[in-house]
C-alpha positions, 0 to 999 in steps of 0.5 A: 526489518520485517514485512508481510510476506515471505521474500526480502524487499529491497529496502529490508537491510536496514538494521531492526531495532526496538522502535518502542519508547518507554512511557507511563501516560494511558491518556492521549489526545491521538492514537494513530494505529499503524506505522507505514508512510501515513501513520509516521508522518502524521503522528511527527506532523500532530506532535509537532503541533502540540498534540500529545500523540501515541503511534501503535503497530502490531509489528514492526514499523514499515512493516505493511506496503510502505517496506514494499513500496517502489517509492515513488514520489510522483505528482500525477496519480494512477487515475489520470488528470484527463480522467480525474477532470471528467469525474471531479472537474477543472477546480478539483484537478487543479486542487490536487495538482497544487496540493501534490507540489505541497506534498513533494514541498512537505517531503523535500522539507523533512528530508532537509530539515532532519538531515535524512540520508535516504538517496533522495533524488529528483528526477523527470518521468516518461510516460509512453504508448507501447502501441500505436492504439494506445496513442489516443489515451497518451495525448489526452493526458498531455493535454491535461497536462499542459491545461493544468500547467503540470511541466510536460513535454513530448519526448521523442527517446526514453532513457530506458531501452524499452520500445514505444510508440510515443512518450512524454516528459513530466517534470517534477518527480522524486524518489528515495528510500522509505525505510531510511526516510522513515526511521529517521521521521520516527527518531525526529517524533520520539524527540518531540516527546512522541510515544511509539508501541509496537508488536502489540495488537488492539485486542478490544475497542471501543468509541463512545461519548467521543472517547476512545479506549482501547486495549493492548495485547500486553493488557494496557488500556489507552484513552484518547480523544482521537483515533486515526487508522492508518491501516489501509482499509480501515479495521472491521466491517464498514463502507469501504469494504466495497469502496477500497478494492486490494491489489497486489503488484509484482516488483524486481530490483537489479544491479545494472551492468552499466550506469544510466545515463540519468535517473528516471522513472517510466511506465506503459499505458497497458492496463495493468501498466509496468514501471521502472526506475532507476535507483541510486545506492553509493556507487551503485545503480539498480532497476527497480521493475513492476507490474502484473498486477492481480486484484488479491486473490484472484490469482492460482499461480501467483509466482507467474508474475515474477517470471514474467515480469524478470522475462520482460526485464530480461528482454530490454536490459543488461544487469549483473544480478537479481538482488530482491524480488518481492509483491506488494499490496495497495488498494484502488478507491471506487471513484480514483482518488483516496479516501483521507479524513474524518470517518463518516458518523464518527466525528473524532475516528480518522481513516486515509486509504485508497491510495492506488499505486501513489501511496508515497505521495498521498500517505504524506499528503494525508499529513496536510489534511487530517492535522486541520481537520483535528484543529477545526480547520476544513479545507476545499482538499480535506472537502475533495477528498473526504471519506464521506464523499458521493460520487455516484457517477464516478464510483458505481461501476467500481462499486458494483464490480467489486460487489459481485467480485467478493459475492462469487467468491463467497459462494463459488470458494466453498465449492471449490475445495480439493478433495484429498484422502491423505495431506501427504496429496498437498505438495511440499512447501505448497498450501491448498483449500481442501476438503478433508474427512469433512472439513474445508481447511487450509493446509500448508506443508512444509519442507519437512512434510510438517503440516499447518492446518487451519480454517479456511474461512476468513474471520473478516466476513467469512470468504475463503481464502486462496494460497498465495505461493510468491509470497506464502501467504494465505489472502482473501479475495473478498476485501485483502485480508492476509494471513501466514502459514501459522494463521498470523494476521498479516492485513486487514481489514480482519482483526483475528487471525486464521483457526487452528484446526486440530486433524488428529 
């Protein structure tokens, strides 16, 4: 199966097949664009309650984050409990605490009720202060812990060999393979009468009367009552161009020379944190490692991180072979926590985005709001995490950060282009923003000395982009859009791909 970069995740050798099914309707009553964790979930969630329900993706299924993800199922998040009280208070943390063990529930659940052998497994987290400064922060999040009765302990040794100053022991966690739990949630939707269309773009859209309609590359056009954008950010310009912020993470997978002892999960307290797991295949066990992350974009050398990140794992642990490395792309919401349910001032267009690093669990929790909210049902979850929120207080650093973030390199990328009389000055298999007889463009060249010339102006809202070599790619710093060495979309919030620009 394919996904949105250039390297192999570890997940990617599940057999590709032809997801689509062959149907007649054009009229539905939900169309959920987008065929990750979230988009899966829910339109099997939706059809099962009787909704009639189409599932559209522009590729193939996991082709986004969730064919990229660690995977994850955790029930405490990137934003701390300790933190999350302070923003939201004692109620609302204690709400995402109950609501979390319902999601872990929700995912047990199908893993059972479908028969899905996807190396589910249980497990406990250790979470550790690598220094002494960052013991401080460690007992806040124990005792949040412990006044909101999430399972954790202190723990004097981590199952992993990685130097710490203090740990604790979160009881609850999970873990499995995405694409094998997703396929086999896909198959249970196309059982329950679902339509799925992939490789297919939306090439218009419109929302008016409470009627969605919209038309396919392959000259198709659908009607429905709702849609659900389960694209990350969603499409277009809106609020959440500055309310949702990408992220890139940096992830290897290893065949370990030697057993553990037990499956586990772990993380540091720098900030960005590093994180590992142990992965179960078989007879096999692996090292999953993460982390060096970068807001996208922002980075020049971009493959840095996967050495260091192998020069840490080679530091602490014995293996026989690097199996995959790859990158991976999220989004932090302003205020912590996601933004999951009904668009503001579209009442029948649904979003679930900013999950952080916890996108397993809350792309399924977004399967326990959304469906109410489609019935009429308003819960005191859909009211916590709502799109329409204010949270002044706990969003405008954030809001304002990523703000001037977008604001300098929209005006400082024009300027920096590199002057090149000839493209042979572009390295092979290398690209660059440069200036040309006039033109900024985006060239790449290959490693027959081939070119792909484009425009370097994202079609979002008019950023430059910046060559992403770990993953050859082309990614805006303003909002993650991202774009191959043809011009291909691969991420919103664009909806076009990159110029083609004619050099001769």
């Amino acid at each position: 199966m394919k996904r949105d970069g250039s390297n192999e995740s570890f997940w990617q050798t599940v057999e590709e097949q032809n997801f689509s099914t062959d149907f007649s309707d054009l009229e539905f009553d939900t169309i959920i664009v987008g065929a990750g964790i979230t988009g899966v979930t829910l339109a099997k969630e939706l059809q099962d309650r009787g909704l009639k329900c189409l599932l559209l993706d522009k590729e193939n299924p996991g082709f986004g984050t969730t064919g990229g993800t660690t995977a994850h199922i955790n029930n405490f998040y990137d934003a701390s409990y300790d933190e999350i009280m302070h923003k939201f208070g004692e109620e609302s943390a204690r709400l995402l605490v109950k609501s979390t063990k319902d999601t872990l529930d929700y995912i047990k659940k199908n893993v059972l009720k479908y028969s899905i052998d996807c190396d589910f497994s249980t497990c406990n987290f250790f979470l550790f202060s690598a220094e002494d400064k960052q013991n401080e922060k460690l007992d806040s999040i124990l005792a949040a812990h412990q006044q909101l009765d999430v399972k954790t302990t202190p723990s004097a040794t981590l199952p992993f060999n990685l130097p710490f100053a203090k740990a604790i022991r979160i009881e609850g966690q999970a873990q499995f393979h995405p694409l094998k739990y997703l396929i086999r949630l896909l198959d249970a939707y196309k059982q329950a009468g679902g339509a799925i269309l992939t490789n297919q773009s939306i090439v218009e859209y419109q929302n008016q009367e409470n009627e969605i309609r919209l038309k396919t590359s392959d000259e198709r056009i659908f009607t429905a009552k709702n849609i659900i954008w389960a694209t990350h950010i969603p499409p277009g310009k809106n609020r959440f161009d500055l309310l949702v912020a990408p992220y890139r993470s940096y992830v290897l997978t290893l065949k370990l020379r030697n057993p553990p002892e037990i499956l586990a999960q772990t993380a540091d307290l720098y900030d960005p944190y590093h994180y590992f797991r142990y992965h179960r295949d078989g007879d096999t066990y692996y090292l999953i490692a993460g982390g060096f992350d970068h807001k996208t974009g922002d980075e020049n050398n971009t493959e840095k991180h996967f050495n260091d990140l192998k020069e840490l794992v080679d530091k602490h642990f014995e293996y026989d072979e690097l199996t995959a490395q790859w990158s991976s792309q999220y989004y932090v919401s302003a205020d912590g926590l996601p933004y999951i349910g009904r668009m503001p001032h579209e009442p029948n267009v649904y979003i679930a985005t900013g999950y952080g690093g916890n996108g397993m669990t809350f792309g399924s929790m977004a399967s326990l709001i959304i469906p109410d909210l489609l019935q009429g049902k308003e819960t005191s979850l859909s009211k916590l995490l709502s799109p329409a929120r204010v949270k002044p207080v706990a969003s405008a650093k954030s809001v304002l950060s990523e703000g001037w973030n977008a604001t300098q390199h929209f005006i400082m990328d024009k300027l920096s282009a590199n002057k090149i009389k000839e493209f042979e000055d572009v390295p092979l298999q290398q690209g660059s923003v440069v200036k040309y007889q006039g033109k900024t463009l985006a060239v790449y060249r290959d490693e027959h000395g081939d070119l792909y010339c484009l425009s370097s102006i994202c079609p979002h809202m008019g950023c430059t982009v910046s060559w992403n070599a770990a993953e050859k790619s082309w990614d805006c710093p303003c909002h993650g859009s991202r774009f191959d060495i043809e011009g291909k979309l691969l991420n919103g919030p664009a909806v076009s791909g990159l110029s083609r620009v004619d050099t001769y």
